[in-house]
MIMI-432454 format. One record per residue (C-alpha): x, y, z; residue in one letter. Coordinates in Angstrom, 3 decimals, m for minus. Example, Ala and Ser with C-alpha at 12.3 -4.5 7.8 and 13.67 -1.06 7.14 Angstrom:
REM MIMI-432454
+----------+----------+----------+--------+
!        x !        y !        z ! lumvex !
+----------+----------+----------+--------+
!   12.300 !   m4.500 !    7.800 !      A !
!   13.670 !   m1.060 !    7.140 !      S !
+----------+----------+----------+--------+
END
This chain:
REM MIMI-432454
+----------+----------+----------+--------+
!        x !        y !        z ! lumvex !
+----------+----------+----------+--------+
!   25.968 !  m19.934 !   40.786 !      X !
!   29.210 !  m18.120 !   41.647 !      X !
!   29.043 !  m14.804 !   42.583 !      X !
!   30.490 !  m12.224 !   39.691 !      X !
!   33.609 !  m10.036 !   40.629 !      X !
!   32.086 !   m6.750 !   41.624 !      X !
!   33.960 !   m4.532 !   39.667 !      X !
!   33.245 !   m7.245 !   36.609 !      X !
!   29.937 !   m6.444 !   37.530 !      X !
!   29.647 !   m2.069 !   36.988 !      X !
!   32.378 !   m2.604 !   34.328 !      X !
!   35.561 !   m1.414 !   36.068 !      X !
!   38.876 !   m2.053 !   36.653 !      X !
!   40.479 !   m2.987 !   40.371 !      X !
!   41.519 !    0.621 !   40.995 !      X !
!   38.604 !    2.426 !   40.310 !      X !
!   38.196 !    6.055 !   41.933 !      X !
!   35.153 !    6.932 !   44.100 !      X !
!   33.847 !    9.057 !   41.252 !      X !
!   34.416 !    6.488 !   38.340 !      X !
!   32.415 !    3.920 !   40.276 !      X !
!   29.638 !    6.310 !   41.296 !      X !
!   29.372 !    7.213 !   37.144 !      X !
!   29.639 !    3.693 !   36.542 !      X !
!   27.084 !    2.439 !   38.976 !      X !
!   24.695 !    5.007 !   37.570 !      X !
!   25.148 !    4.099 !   33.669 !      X !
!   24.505 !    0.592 !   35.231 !      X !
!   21.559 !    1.591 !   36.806 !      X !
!   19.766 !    3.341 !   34.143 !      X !
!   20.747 !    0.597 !   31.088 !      X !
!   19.309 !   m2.491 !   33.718 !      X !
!   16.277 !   m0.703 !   35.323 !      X !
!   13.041 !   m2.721 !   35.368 !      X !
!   11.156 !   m0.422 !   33.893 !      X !
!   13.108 !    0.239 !   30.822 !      X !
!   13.616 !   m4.054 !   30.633 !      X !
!    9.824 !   m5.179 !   30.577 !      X !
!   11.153 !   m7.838 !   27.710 !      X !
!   13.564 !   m8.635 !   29.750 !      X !
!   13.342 !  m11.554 !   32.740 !      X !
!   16.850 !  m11.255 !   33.891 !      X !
!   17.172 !   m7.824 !   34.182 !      X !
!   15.512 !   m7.032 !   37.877 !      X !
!   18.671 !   m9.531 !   39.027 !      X !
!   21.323 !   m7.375 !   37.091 !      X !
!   19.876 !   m4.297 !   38.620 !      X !
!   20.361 !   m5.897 !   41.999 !      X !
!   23.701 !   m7.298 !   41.150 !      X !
!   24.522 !   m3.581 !   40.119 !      X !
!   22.916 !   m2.189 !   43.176 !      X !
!   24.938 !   m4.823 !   45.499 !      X !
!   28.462 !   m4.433 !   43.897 !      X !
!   27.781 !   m0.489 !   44.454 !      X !
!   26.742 !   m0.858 !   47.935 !      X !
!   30.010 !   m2.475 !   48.844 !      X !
!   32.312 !   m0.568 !   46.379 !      X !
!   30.923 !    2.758 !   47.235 !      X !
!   32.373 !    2.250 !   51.030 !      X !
!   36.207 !    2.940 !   51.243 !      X !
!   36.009 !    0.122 !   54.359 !      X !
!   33.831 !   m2.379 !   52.848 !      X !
!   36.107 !   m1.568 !   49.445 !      X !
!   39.470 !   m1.989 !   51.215 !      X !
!   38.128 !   m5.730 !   53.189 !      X !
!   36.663 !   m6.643 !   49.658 !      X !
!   39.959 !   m5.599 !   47.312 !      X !
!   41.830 !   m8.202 !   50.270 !      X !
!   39.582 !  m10.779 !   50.719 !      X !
!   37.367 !  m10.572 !   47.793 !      X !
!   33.423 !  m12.375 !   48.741 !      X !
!   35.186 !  m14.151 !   51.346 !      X !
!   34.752 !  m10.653 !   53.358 !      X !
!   31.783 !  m10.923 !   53.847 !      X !
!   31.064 !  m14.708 !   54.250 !      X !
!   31.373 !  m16.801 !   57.588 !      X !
!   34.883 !  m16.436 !   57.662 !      X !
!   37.764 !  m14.699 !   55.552 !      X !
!   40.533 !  m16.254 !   53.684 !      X !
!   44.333 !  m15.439 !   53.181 !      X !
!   45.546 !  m14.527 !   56.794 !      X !
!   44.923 !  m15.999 !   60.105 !      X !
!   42.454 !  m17.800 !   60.060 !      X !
!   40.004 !  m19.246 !   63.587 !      X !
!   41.609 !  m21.600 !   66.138 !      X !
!   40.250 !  m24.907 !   66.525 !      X !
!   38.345 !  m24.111 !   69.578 !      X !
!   36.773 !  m21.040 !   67.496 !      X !
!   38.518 !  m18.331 !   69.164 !      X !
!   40.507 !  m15.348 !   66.900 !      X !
!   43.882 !  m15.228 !   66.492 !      X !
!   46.133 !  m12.580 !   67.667 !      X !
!   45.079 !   m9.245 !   65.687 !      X !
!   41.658 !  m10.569 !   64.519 !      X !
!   39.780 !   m9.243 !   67.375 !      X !
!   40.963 !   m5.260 !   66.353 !      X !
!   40.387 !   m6.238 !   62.537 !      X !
!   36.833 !   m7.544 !   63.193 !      X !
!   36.152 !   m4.361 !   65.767 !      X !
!   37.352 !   m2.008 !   62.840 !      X !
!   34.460 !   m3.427 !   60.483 !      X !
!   31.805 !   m4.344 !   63.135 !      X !
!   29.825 !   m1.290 !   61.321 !      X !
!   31.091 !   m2.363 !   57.874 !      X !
!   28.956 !   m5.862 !   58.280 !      X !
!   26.309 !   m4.308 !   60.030 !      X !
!   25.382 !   m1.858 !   57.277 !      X !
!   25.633 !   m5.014 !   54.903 !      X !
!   23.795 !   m6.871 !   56.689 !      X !
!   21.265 !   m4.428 !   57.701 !      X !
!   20.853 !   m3.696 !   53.991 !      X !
!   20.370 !   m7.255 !   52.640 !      X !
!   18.775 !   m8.484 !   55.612 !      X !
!   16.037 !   m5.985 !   56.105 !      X !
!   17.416 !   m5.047 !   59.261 !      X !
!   16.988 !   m1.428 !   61.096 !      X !
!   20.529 !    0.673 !   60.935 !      X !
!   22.464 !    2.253 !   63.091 !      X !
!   22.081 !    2.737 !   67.215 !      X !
!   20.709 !   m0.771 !   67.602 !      X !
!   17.623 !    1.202 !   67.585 !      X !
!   14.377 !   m0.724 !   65.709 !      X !
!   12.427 !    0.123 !   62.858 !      X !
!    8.630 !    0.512 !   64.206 !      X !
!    6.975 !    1.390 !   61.431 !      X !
!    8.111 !    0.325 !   57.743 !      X !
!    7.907 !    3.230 !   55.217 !      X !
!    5.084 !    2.673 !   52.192 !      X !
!    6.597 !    2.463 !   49.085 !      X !
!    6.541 !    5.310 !   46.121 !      X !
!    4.075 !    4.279 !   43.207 !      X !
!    4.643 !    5.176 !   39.348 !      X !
!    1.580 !    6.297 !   37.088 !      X !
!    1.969 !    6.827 !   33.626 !      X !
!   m0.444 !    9.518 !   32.575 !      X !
!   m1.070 !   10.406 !   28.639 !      X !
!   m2.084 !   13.893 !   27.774 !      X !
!   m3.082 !   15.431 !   24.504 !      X !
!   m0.822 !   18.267 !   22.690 !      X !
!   m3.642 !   20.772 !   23.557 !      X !
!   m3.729 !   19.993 !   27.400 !      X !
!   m0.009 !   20.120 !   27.270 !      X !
!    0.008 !   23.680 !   25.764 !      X !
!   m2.875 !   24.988 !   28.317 !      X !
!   m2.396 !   22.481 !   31.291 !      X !
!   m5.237 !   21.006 !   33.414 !      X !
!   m6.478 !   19.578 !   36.654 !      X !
!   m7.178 !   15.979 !   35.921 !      X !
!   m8.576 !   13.220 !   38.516 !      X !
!   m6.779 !   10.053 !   38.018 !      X !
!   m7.637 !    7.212 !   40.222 !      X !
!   m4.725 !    5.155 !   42.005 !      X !
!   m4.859 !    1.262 !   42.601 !      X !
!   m2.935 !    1.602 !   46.568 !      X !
!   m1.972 !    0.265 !   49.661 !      X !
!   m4.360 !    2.405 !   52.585 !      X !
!   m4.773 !    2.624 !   56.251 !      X !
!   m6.835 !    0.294 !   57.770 !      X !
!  m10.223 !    2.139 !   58.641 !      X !
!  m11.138 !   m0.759 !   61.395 !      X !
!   m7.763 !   m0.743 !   63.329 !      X !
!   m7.009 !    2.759 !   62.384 !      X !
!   m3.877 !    1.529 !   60.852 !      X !
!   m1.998 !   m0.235 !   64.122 !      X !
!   m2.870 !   m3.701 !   62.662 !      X !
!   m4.228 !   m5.008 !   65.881 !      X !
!   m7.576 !   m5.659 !   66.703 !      X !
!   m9.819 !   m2.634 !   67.701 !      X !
!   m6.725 !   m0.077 !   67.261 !      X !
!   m4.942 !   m2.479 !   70.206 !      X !
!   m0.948 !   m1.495 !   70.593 !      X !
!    1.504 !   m3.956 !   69.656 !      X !
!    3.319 !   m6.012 !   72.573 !      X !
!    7.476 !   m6.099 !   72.337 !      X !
!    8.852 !   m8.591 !   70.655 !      X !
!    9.530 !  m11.362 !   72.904 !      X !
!   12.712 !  m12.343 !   70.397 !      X !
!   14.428 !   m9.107 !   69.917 !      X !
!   13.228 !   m7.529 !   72.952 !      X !
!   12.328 !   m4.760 !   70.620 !      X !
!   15.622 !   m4.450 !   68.791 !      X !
!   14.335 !   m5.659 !   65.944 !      X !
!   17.224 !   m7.500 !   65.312 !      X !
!   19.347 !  m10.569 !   66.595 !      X !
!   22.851 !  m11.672 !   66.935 !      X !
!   24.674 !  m14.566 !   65.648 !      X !
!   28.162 !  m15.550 !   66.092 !      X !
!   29.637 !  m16.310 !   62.139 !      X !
!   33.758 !  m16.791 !   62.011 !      X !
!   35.323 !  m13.725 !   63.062 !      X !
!   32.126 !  m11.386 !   63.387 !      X !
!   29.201 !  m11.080 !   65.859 !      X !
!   26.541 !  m10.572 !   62.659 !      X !
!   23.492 !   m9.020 !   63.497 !      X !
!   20.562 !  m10.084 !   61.252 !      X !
!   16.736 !   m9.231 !   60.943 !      X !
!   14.448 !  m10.425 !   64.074 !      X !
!   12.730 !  m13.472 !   61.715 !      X !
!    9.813 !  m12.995 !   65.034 !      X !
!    8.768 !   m9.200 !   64.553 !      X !
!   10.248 !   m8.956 !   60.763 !      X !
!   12.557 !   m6.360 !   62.082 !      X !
!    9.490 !   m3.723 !   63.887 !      X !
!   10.410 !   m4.841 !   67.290 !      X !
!    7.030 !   m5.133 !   68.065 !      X !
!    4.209 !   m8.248 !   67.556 !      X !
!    0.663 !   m8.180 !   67.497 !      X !
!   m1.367 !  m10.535 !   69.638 !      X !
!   m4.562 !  m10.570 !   67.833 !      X !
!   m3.955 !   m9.456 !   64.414 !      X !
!   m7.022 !   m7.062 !   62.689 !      X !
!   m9.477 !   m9.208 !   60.985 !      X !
!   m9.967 !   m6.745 !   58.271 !      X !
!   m6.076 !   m5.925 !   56.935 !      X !
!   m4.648 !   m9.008 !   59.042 !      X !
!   m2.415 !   m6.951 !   61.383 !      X !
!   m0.343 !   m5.410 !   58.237 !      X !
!   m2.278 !   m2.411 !   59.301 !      X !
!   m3.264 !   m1.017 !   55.560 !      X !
!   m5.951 !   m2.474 !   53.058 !      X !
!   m5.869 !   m2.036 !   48.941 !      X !
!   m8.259 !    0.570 !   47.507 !      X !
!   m8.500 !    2.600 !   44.862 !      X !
!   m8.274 !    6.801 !   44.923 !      X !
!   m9.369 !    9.057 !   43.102 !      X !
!   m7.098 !   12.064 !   43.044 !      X !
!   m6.751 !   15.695 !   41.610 !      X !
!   m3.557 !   16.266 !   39.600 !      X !
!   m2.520 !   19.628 !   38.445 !      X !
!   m0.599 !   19.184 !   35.217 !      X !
!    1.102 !   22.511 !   34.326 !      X !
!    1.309 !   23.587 !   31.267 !      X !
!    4.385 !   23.260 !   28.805 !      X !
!    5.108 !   19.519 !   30.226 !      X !
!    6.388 !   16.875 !   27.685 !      X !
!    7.156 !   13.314 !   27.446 !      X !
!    9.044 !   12.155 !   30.415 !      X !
!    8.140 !   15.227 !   32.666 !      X !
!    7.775 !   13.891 !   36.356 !      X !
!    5.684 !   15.269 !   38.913 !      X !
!    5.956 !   14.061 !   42.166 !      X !
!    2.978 !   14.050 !   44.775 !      X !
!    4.566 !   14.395 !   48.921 !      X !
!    2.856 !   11.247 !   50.703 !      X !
!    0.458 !   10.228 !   48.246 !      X !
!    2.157 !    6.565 !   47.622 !      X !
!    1.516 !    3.219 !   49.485 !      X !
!    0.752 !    3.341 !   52.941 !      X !
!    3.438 !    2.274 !   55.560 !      X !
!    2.938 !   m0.325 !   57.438 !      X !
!    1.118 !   m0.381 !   61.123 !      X !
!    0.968 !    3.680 !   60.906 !      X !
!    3.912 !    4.272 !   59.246 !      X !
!    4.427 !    7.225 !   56.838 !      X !
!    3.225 !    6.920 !   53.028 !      X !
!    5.438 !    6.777 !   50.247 !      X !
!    5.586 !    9.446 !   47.260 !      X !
!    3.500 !    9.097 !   44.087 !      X !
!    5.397 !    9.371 !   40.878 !      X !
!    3.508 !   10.716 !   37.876 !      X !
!    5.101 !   10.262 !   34.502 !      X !
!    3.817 !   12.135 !   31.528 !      X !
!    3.726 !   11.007 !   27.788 !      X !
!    1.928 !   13.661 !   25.334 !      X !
!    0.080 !   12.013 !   22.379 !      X !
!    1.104 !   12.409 !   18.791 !      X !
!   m0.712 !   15.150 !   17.205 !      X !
!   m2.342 !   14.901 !   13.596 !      X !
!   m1.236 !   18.757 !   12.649 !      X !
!    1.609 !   19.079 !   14.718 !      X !
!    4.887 !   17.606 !   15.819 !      X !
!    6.594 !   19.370 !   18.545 !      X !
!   10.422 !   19.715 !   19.131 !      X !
!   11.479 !   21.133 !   22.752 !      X !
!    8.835 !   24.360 !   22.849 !      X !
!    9.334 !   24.905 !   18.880 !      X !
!    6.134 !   23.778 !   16.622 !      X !
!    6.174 !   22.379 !   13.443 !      X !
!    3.135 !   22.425 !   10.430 !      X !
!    3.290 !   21.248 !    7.168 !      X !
!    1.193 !   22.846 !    4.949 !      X !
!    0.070 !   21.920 !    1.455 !      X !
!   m0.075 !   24.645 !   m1.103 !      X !
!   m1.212 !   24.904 !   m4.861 !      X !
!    1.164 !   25.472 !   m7.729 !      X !
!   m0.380 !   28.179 !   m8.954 !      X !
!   m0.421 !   29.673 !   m5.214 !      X !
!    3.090 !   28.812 !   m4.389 !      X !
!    4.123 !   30.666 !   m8.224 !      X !
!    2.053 !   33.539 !   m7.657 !      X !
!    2.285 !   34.001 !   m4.290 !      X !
!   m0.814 !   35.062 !   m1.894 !      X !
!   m1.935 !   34.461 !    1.522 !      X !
!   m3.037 !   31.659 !    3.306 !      X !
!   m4.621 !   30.710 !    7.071 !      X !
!   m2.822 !   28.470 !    9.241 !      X !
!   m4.079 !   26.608 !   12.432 !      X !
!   m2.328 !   27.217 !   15.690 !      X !
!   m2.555 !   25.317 !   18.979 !      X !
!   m4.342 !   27.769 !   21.243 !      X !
!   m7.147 !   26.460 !   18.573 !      X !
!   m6.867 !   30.121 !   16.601 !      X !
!   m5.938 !   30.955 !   13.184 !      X !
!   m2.923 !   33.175 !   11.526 !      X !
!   m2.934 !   34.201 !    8.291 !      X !
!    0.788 !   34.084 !    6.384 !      X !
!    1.975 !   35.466 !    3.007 !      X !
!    2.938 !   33.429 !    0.804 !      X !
!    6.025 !   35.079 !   m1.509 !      X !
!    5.583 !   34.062 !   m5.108 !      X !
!    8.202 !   31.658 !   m6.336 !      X !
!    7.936 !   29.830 !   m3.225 !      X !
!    9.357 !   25.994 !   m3.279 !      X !
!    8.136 !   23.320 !   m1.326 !      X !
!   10.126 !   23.033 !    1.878 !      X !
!   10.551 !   26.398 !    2.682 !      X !
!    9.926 !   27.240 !    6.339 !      X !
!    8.517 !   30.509 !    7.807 !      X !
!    7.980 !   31.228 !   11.571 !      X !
!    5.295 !   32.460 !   13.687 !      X !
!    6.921 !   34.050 !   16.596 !      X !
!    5.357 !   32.753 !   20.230 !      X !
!    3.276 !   30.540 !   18.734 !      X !
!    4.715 !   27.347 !   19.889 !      X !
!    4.556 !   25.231 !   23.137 !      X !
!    4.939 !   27.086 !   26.520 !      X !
!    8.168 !   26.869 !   28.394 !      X !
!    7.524 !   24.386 !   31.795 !      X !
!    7.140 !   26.816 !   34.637 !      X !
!    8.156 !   30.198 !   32.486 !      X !
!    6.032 !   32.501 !   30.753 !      X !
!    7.626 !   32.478 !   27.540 !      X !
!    6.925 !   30.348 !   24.442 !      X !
!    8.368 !   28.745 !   21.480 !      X !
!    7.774 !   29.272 !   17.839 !      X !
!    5.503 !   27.814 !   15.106 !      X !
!    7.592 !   27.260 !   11.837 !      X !
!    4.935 !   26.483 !    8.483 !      X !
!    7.041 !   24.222 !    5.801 !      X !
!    5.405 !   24.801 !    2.586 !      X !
!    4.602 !   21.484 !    0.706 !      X !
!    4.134 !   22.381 !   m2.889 !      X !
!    1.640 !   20.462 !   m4.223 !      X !
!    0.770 !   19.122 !   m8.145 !      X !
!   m2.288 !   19.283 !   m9.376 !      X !
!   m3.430 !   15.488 !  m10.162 !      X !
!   m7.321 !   14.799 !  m12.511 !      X !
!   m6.795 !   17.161 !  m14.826 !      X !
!   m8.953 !   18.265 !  m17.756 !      X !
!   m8.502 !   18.612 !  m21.143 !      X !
!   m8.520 !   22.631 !  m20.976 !      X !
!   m5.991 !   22.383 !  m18.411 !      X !
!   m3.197 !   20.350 !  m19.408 !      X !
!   m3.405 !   22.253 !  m23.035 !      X !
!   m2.816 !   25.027 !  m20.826 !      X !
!    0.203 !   23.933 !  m19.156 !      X !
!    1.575 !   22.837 !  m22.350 !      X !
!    1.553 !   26.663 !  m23.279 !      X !
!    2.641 !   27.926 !  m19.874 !      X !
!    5.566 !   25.252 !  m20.219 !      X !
!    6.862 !   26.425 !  m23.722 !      X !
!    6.325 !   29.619 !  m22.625 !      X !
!    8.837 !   29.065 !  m19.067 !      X !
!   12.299 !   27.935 !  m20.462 !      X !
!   13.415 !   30.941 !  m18.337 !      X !
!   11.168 !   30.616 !  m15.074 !      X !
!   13.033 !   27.754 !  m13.435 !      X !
!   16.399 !   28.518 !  m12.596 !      X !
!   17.440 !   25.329 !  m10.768 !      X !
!   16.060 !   22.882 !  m13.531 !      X !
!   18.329 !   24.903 !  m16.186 !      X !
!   21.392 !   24.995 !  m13.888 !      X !
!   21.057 !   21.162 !  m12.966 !      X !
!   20.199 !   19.823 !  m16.580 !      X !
!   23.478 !   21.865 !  m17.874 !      X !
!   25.511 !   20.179 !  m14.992 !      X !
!   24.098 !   16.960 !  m16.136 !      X !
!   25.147 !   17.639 !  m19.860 !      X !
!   28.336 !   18.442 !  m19.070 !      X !
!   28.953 !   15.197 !  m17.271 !      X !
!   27.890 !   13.800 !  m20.033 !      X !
!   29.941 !   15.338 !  m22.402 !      X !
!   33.141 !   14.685 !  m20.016 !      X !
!   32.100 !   10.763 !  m20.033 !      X !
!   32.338 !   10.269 !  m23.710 !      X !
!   35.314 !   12.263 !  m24.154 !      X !
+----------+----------+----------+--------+
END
């Protein structure tokens, strides 16, 4: 399949500023994300589509050879001008061009290939990679925070080579390939391209008798168990990172970071907006008329007992001041806001409903927004037939 035009690819046009195709790349990045695209199949190649055209675009060199030569940049040879002599030799100007982006291929190829960057120095040790864990907390452990042990499916060091991936803790040999470079050159077109050492994977380094235990990739898979402190005020999406708890590197290399992503459960009482609390509370007629007092939960597990003014309607909202959700990392707090839900009495009995006949003869007068909405609705009336 032909490759797409990269600025086709984040969405832009030809002359695109450094800043509009760093904003572009990172809309691109967030809409195509694996995460966010579990339905999706396609959507881990779009991401590396995006993350490719970026790479190149991002680089006023690599963006200037691309906006002239297009793909054919970074192929075996380049199109339009000049191009190789018969005998494979470069025509007169194409040695200084290909000098001038020697580093230009090298990053590219050093990014797609795996390869170790910059110096001509090798990559030794490989880097673990960072680890995501979702973790779902109640409303009540978000409001007071907690130390919860989680345990973590990872990549470890190897107990029986201590992590060196040779037998008995042995040190890797150079690689007879590379000569511990890690990497290898290969004349293609214009360009001395220097590619990933397909011997040593790019370490510089082999093992001669691989461990028996983690088979010389120097790290095993194990769970751990550990101790999280999850402060309190955190809310959906909140992300606390843990410094060198991820995967193990490879053949001692440093560990990756773990990622811990929170998601607070739905609560049967209350439904939380930023660090503000919301209750709905149901009230009787006669209560909500008269007025009176009634006692509220709140999430510290207390109670608070609110007034009630008489002639209250169903909807109206009164606060509780610092009685919401904690601020992450602050010591101040949100509010708790009670809506009133008015409620009508259902099952009634015969003594009752002969007394709300009376009471409603008696209240022509008591319910000001019935009388002003039935005369609006009258006089529409009225105007209609006339």
């Amino acid at each position: 399949m032909a490759k797409r035009d990269y600025y086709e690819v984040l969405g832009l046009s030809k002359g695109a500023s450094a800043d509009e195709i760093k904003k572009a790349y990172r809309t691109k990045a967030k809409e195509l994300h694996p995460d966010r695209n579990s339905d999706n199949p396609d959507s881990e190649r779009q991401f590396k589509e995006a993350g490719e055209a970026y790479d190149v675009l991002k680089d006023p060199d690599k963006k200037a050879a691309y906006d002239r030569f297009g793909h054919a940049a970074f192929e075996g040879g380049m199109g339009g001008g000049g191009g190789a002599r018969p005998g494979g030799g470069m025509g007169a100007g194409q040695g200084d061009f290909a000098s001038a982006f020697s580093d230009v291929f090298d990053d590219l190829f050093g990014d797609f290939m795996g390869g170790a960057r910059g110096g001509g120095g090798r990559q030794r040790a490989a880097r673990g990679a960072d680890l995501r864990y979702n973790l779902r907390v109640t409303l009540e452990e978000a409001y007071g925070g907690l130390q919860k042990t989680i345990k973590v499916p990872s990549a470890v060091p190897c107990d029986e080579c201590d992590g060196s991936g040779a037998e008995g803790g042995a040190q890797p040999t150079t690689c007879p390939t590379c000569s511990g470079m890690g990497k290898v050159r290969a004349q293609q077109g214009f360009f001395t391209v220097e590619r990933t050492c397909p011997t040593c994977g790019g370490l510089g380094q082999i093992i001669k008798n691989p461990c028996n235990v983690c088979q010389g990739q120097g790290r095993v898979q194990k769970d751990r168990a550990l101790s999280v402190n999850i402060p309190a005020g955190v809310e959906t999406g909140t992300r606390i990172r843990l410094a060198g708890e991820g995967e193990a590197g490879m053949r001692g290399g440093p560990a990756g970071d773990l990622y811990i992503f929170i998601e607070v459960a739905k609560h049967e009482l209350f439904e939380r907006e930023d660090t503000n609390l919301f209750c709905r509370v149901p009230v009787s007629m006669t209560k909500a008329a008269l007025g009176g007092d009634i006692e509220v939960p709140t999430i510290d597990g207390g109670r608070s007992r609110v007034k009630i003014p008489g002639g209250s309607q169903s909807g109206r909202q009164m606060r509780l001041r610092s009685k919401g959700m904690p601020a992450l990392r602050s010591g101040t707090h949100g509010d708790m806001f009670i809506e009133l839900a008015v409620e009508t009495p259902v099952n009634l009995t015969a003594k009752q409903k002969e007394l709300l006949r009376e009471f409603d003869a008696l209240s022509e007068d008591n319910n000001p927004e019935s009388k002003s909405f039935f005369s609006t609705v009258r006089s529409f009336w009225d105007s209609m037939k006339s």
